[in-house]
C-alpha positions as a printed Julia matrix, in Angstrom:
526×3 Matrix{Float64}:
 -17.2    17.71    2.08
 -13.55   17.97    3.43
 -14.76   19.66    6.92
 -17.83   16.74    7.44
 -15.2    14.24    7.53
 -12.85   15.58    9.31
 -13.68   14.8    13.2
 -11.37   16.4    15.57
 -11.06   16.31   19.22
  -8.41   18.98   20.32
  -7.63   17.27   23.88
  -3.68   18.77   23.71
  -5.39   22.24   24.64
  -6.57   20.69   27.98
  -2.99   20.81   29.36
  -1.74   24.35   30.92
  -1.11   27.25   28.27
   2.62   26.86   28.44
   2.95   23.63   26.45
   1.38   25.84   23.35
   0.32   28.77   21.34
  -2.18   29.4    19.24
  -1.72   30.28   15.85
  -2.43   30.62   12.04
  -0.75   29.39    8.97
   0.24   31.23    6.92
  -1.5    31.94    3.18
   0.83   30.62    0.05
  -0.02   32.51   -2.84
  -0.7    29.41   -5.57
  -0.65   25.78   -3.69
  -0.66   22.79   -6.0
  -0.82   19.45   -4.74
   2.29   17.51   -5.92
   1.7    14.57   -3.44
  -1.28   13.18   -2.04
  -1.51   10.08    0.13
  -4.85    8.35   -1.12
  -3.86    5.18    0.75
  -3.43    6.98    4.0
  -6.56    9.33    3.46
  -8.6     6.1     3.06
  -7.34    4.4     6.32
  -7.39    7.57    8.3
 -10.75    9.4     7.04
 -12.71    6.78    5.54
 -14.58    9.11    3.32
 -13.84   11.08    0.56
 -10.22   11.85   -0.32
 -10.16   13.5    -3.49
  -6.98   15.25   -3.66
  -8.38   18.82   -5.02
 -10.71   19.12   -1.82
  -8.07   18.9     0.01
  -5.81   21.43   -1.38
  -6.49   24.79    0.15
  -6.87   23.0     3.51
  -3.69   20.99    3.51
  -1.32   24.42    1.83
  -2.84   25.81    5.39
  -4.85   28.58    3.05
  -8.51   27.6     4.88
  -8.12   26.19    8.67
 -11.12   23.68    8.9
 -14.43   24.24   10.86
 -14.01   23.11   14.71
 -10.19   23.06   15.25
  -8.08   25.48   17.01
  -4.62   25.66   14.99
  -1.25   25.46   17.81
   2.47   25.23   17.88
   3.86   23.25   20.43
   6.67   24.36   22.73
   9.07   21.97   24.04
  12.56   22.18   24.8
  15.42   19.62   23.96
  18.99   18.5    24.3
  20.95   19.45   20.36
  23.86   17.83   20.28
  23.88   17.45   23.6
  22.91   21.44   24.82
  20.21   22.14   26.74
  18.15   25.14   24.63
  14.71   26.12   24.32
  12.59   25.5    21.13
   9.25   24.72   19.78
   7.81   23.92   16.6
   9.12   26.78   14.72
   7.67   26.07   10.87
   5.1    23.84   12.07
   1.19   23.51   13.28
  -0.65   21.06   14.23
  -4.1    22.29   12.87
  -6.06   19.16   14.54
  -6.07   15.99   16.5
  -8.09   13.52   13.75
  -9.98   10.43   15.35
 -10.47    7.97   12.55
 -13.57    5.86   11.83
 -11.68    3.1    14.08
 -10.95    5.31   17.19
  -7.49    5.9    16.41
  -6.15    9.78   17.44
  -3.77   11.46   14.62
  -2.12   14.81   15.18
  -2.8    16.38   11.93
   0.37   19.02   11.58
   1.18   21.38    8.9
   5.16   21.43    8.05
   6.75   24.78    6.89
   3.32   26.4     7.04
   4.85   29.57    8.34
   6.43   31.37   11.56
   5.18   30.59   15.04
   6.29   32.56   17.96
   8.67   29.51   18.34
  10.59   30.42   14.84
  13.59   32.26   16.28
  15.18   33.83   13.42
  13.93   30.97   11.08
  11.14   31.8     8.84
   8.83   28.82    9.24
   9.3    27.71    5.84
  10.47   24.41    4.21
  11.58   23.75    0.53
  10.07   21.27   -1.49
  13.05   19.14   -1.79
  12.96   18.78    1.92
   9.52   17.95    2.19
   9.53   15.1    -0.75
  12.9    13.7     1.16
  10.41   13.08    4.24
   7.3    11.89    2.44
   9.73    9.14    0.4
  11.57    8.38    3.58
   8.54    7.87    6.37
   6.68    5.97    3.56
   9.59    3.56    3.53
  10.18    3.38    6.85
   6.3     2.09    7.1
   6.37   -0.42    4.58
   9.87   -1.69    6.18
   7.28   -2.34    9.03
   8.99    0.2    11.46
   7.1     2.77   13.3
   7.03    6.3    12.01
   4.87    9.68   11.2
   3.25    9.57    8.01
   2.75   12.0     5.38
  -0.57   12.28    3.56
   0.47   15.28    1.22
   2.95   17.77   -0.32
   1.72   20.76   -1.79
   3.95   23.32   -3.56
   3.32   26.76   -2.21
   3.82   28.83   -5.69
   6.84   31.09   -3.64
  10.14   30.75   -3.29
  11.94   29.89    0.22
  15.95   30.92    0.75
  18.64   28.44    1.48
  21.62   29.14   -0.21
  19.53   29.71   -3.09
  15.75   29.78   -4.1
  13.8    26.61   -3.67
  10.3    25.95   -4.59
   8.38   26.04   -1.09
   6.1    23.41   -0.25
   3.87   22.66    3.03
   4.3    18.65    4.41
   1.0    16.92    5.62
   2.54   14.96    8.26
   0.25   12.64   10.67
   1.38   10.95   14.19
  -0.08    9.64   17.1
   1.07   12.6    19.12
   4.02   15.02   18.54
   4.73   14.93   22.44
   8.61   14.2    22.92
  11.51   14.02   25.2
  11.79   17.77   25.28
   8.1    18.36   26.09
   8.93   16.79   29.59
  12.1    18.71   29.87
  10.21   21.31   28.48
   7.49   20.63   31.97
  10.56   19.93   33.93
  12.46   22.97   33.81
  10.04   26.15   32.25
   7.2    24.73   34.45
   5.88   24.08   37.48
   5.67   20.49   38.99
   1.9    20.58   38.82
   2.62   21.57   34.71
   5.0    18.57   34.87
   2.53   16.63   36.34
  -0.17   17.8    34.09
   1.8    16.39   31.1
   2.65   13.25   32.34
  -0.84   12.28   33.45
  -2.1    13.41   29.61
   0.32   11.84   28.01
  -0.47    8.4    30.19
  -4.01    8.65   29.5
  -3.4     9.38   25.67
  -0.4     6.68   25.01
  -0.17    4.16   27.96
  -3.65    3.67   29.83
  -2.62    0.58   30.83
  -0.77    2.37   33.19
  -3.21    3.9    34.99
  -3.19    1.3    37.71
   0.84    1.72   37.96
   1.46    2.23   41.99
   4.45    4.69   40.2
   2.7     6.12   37.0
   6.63    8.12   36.13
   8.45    5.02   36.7
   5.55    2.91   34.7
   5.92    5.44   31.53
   9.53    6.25   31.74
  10.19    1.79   31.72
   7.6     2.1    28.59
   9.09    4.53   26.73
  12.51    3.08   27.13
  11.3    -0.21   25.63
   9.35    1.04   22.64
  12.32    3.15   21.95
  14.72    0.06   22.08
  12.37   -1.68   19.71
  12.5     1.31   17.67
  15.93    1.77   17.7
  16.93   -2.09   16.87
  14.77   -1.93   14.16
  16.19    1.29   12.6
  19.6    -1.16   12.72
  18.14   -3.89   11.24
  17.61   -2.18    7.83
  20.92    0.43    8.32
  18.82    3.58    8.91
  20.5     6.63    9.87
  17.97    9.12   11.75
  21.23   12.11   11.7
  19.61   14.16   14.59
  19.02   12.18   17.21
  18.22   15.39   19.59
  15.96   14.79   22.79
  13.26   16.78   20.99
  13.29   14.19   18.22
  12.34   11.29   20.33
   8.97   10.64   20.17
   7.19    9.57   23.6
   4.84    6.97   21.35
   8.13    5.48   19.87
   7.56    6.48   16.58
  10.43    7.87   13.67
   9.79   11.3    12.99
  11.66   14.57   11.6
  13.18   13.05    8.46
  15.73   15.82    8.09
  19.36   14.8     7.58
  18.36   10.94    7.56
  19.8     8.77    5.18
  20.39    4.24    4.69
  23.59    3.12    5.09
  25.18    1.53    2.05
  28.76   -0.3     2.99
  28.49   -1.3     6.67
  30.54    0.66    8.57
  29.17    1.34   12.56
  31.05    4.98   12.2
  28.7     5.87    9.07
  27.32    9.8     9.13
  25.87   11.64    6.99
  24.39   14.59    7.91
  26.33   17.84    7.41
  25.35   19.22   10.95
  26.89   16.01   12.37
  30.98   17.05   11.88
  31.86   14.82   15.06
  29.94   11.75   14.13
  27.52   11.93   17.63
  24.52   10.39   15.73
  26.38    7.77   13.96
  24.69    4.48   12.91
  27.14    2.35   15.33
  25.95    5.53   18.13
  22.53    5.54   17.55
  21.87    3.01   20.82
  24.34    4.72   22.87
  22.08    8.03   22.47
  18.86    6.41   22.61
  19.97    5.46   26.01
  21.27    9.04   26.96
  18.01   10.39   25.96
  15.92    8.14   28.27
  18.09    8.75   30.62
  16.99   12.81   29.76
  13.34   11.5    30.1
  14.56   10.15   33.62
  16.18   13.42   34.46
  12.72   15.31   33.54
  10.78   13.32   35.68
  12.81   13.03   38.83
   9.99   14.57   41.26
   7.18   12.33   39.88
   9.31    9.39   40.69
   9.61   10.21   44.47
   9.54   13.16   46.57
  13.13   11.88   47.86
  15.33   13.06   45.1
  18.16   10.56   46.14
  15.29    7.6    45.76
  13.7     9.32   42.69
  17.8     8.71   41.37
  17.67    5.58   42.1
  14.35    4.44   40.98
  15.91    5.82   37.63
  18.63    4.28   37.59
  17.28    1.01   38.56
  15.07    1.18   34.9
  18.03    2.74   32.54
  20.22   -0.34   34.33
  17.88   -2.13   32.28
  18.79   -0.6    29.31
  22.3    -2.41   27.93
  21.2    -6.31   28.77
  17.15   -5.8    27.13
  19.54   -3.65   24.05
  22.17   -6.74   23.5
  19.28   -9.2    23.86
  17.09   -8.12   20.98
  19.51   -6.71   18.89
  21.33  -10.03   18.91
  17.5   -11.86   18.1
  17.39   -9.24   15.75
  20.8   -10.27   14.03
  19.74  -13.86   14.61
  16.94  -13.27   12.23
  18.45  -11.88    9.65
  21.2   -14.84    9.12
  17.97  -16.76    9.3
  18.56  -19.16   12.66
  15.35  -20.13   13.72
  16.24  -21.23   17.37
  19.62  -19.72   18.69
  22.02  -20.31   21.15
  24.61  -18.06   23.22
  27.24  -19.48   20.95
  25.37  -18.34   18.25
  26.19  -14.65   18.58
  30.19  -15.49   17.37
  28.7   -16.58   14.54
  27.23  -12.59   14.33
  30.22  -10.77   14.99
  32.27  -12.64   12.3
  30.34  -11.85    9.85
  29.81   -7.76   10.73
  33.75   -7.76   10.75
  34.12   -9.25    7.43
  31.86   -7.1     5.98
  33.41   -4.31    7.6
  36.72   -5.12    6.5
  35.64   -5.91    3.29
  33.38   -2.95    2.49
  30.07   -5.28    2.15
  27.0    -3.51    1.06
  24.65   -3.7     4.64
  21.61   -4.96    2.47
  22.81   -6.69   -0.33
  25.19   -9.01    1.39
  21.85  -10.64    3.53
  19.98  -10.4     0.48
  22.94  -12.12   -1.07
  23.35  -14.76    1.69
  19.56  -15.39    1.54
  19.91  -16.01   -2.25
  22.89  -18.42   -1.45
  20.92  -20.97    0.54
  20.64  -24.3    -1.27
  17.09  -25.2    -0.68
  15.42  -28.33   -1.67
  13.52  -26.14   -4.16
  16.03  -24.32   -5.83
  18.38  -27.58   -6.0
  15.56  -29.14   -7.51
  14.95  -26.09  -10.35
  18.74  -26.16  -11.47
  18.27  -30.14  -11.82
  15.52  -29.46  -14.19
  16.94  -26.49  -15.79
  19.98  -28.6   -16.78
  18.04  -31.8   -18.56
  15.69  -28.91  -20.05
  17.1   -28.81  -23.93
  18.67  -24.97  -24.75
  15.8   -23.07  -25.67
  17.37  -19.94  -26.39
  16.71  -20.45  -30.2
  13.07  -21.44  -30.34
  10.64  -19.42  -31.86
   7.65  -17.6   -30.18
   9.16  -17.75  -26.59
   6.89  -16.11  -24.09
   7.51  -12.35  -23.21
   9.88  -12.43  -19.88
   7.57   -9.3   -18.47
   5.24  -12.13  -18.6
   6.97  -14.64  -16.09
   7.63  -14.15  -12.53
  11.06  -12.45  -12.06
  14.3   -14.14  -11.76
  17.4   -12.57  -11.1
  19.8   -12.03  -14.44
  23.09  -13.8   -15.19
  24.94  -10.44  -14.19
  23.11  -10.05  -11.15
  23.56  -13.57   -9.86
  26.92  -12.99  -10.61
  27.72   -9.59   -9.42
  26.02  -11.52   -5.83
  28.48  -14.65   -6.03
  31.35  -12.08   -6.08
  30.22  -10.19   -3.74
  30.27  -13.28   -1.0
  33.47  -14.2    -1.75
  35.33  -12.51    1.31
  32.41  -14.43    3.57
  33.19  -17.94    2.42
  34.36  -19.26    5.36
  31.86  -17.94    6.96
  29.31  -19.05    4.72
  30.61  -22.6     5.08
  29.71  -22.55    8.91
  26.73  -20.58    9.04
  25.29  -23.27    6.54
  26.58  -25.95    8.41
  24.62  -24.46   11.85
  21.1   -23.39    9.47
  20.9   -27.16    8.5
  21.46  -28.07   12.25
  18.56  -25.94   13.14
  14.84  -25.99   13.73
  13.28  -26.2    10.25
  16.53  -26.76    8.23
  17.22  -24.4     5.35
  13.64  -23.95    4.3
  12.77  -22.34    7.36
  15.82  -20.46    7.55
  14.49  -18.68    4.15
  11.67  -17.94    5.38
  12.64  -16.05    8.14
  15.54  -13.75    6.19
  12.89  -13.08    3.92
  10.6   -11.25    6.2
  13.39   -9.66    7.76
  15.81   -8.53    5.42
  14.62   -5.78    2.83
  15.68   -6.19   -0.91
  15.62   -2.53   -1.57
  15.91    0.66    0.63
  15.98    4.47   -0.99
  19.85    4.51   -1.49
  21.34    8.2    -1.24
  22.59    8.4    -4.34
  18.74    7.66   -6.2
  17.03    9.87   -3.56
  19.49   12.7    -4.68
  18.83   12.15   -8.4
  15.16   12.06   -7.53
  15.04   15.15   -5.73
  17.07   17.0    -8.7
  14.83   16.11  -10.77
  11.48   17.45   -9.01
  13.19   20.57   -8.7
  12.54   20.25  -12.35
   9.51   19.24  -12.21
  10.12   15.93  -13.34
   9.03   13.23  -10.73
   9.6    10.03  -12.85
  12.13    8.72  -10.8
  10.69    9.75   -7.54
   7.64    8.14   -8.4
  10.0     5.01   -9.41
  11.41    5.01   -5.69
   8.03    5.38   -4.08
   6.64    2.81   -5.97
   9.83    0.64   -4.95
   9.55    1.25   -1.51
   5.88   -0.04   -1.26
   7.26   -4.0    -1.65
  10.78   -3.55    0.17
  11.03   -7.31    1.05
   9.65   -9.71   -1.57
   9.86  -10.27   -5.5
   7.31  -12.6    -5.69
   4.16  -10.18   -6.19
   5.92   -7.72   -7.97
   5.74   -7.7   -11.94
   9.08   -8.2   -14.18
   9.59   -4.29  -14.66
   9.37   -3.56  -10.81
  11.73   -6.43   -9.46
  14.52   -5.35  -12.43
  14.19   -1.87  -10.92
  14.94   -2.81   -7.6
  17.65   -4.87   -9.02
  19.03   -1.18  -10.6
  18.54    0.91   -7.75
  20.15   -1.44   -5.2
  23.77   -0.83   -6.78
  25.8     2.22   -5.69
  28.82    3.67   -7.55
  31.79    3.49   -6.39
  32.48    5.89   -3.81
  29.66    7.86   -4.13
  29.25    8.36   -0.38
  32.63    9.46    0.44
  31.61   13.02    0.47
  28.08   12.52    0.43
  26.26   14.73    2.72
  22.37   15.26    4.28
  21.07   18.08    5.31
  18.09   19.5     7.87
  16.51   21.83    5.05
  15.97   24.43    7.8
């Protein structure tokens, strides 16, 4: 049933043999499905997606009928040096085309060695794998491009960190796994007809509306920059931190991918890192633009003799797009910020208003999502003016009988809560007193200026410190809490829908201890 649904199109194998090699993965001894992705299998196969069918396919035990399993190779800039890699623990057993046209790598993570693997040994713990699943799942609900995961299946053998971890294989789907470091890859392993091979695929796959470009480089390398400042303003809008920002982690189609050392950010602090790999802080949150752009300019680098024959004019045809780069950044990121202190129409003047309040918060240690949640909360509407007026000529009910159940009502925030929030605002209220002053001066008034911090400010992320307890507790083979945070991160931005239970547990997994992130570290799981 599994194989007549599955309808792939392997067009990747079209470019020269260089960009990949064929390959196998390898058989796990006792796969168990521990995650599947019914959702995803829906929107992406349309027909049946009954976990257990799925099983001995997705471990990588049974390749399906009409596919030709491949590793990519690609090359990529790691912390800045230039190296050679590939997918080393990963295969992409198919290229999917769903019931509405749509093209999915379908790739098989820690599935085995490739002849890309080095001295790894192509395997990934469980731990790792759930970290991804949870993560990309919340990035997509947060509305930000990203892979997807559609399954984790426990392999039944043990893979060696430093110690034995349950293995497990990651389902992961994308719209292409072509990145940075494939055209470096072309650029400087390959020939320029392999170089041009690539970039005429990759057009025709991601950007055909570039086919009538008089300069189809200059037309993708503008594209990609764009998508990836989306991307990247986006990733600061919510305080992600991708930790390994490498060229061969930036995704042509602009999507998040390789949820290794990633983490949110809790206190806002621009020099916030994580990841263990990251000792001089290269891929901090405040750094994450500055190597977005160093990366494009990579992409630039790569394709110097598709932009002219002229090197010195293919330069500065370059430079003339990555010029581009820090006005289009400031510009949305300040719409961005504009957005989520909820002014509908904003001025120049406005941005002052934005860099006050980021230094408060820095000074002050101010949780990144909680304060805007916070602020949101702290907006006196008509509506909530005009509940407190009623609650206060409503006679104290507290000792009637037969009360109905609160799981019954829609959620309101407790006493503590709404306290714990009033505190928390008490560095900004200077601020506060302004930026009210300018919300009621704007487009909309108040109302509107809800609206908008709703639908851009998330009430709950997967905060390090949960994720952590989660994962410890799969590797007992109790998910409870995982499940908890996945459930969570299915309704980041809105209380409304979301029964009592649900909205109190955001409410608990949205405070952090105190210094818990001090020494709090990610790692790659390689």
């Amino acid at each position: 049933m599994v194989d007549k649904i599955l309808n792939f199109d392997n067009t990747y194998l079209s470019l020269p043999q260089m960009f990949y090699s064929m390959g196998q993965p390898s058989v796990v001894p006792n796969p168990e499905i521990v995650l599947f992705n019914e959702e995803l299998g829906q929107n992406i196969f349309g027909g049946s997606t009954n976990p257990q069918e799925w099983g001995e396919l997705l471990s990588g035990n049974r390749v399906p009928e009409k596919t030709a399993p491949f590793a990519q190779a690609y090359a990529g800039h790691q912390f800045g040096h230039f190296t050679m890699l590939g997918d080393g623990r990963a295969i992409v057993i198919g290229e999917h085309i769903n019931p509405f046209g749509e093209r999915y790598d379908i790739q098989l993570k820690g599935c085995g060695r490739t002849p890309y693997s080095r001295r790894g040994d192509g395997k990934a713990t469980l731990g790792a794998m759930l970290r991804e699943y949870l993560m990309s799942e919340s990035m997509f609900y947060l509305g930000i491009p990203t892979s997807r995961s559609l399954a984790v299946i426990k392999t039944g053998e043990k893979v060696y960190r430093d110690k034995a971890f349950d293995g497990a294989v990651l389902t992961r789907l994308m719209s292409s796994h072509i990145r940075v470091g494939t055209f470096e890859y072309a650029r400087y392993y390959g020939s320029p007809n392999d170089l041009e091979s690539l970039l005429d695929y990759t057009i025709k796959r991601h950007f055909p509306s570039l086919l009538q470009s008089k300069n189809l480089a200059a037309g993708m390398l503008e594209y990609v920059m764009n998508r990836q400042i989306e991307l990247i303003i986006n990733w600061m809008r919510v305080g992600f931190i991708h930790g390994v920002m490498n060229t061969d982690n930036t995704s042509i189609s602009g999507e998040t991918f390789d949820y290794g050392p990633c983490s949110f950010m809790n206190a806002y602090d621009l020099n916030t890192v994580f990841s263990s790999i990251d000792t001089g802080g290269r891929y901090a949150f405040g750094n994450q633009p500055a190597i977005i752009k160093w990366n494009i300019a990579k992409l630039a680098e790569a394709l110097l003799p598709l932009l002219h024959p002229q090197q010195d004019r293919a330069i500065e045809i370059a430079n003339e797009i990555i010029d581009k780069f820090d006005n289009q950044f400031t510009e949305k990121w300040y719409a961005m910020m504009f957005s989520k202190i909820g002014l509908v129409n904003p001025a120049t003047e406005d941005r002052a208003l934005v860099d006050k309040l980021l230094s408060a918060m820095k000074s002050s240690g101010l949780d990144y999502t909680n304060t805007f949640s916070a602020l949101k909360k702290s907006i006196p509407t008509k509506e909530s003016q005009s509940k407190q007026s009623s609650q206060s000529h409503q006679p104290n009910q507290s000792n009637q009988p037969n009360q109905p159940n609160q799981s019954h009502q829609s959620h309101q925030p407790n006493q503590s809560n709404q306290s714990h929030q009033s505190h928390q605002l008490d560095p900004l209220n200077s601020w506060i007193t302004n930026w009210t002053r300018r919300l009621e001066e704007s487009e909309g008034g108040l109302l509107a200026a809800v609206g908008l911090m709703e639908k851009t400010n998330p009430l709950f992320i997967p905060r390090n410190c949960f994720v952590e307890k989660a994962l410890a507790g799969a590797d007992e083979n109790d998910y409870t809490l995982f499940n908890q945070l996945l459930s969570l991160v299915k309704q980041p931005y809105s209380l409304v829908e979301q029964p009592y239970s649900l909205a109190d547990d955001i409410e608990k997994y949205s405070s952090v201890p105190n210094n818990y992130d001090k020494n709090y570290k990610t790692y790659c799981g390689t």
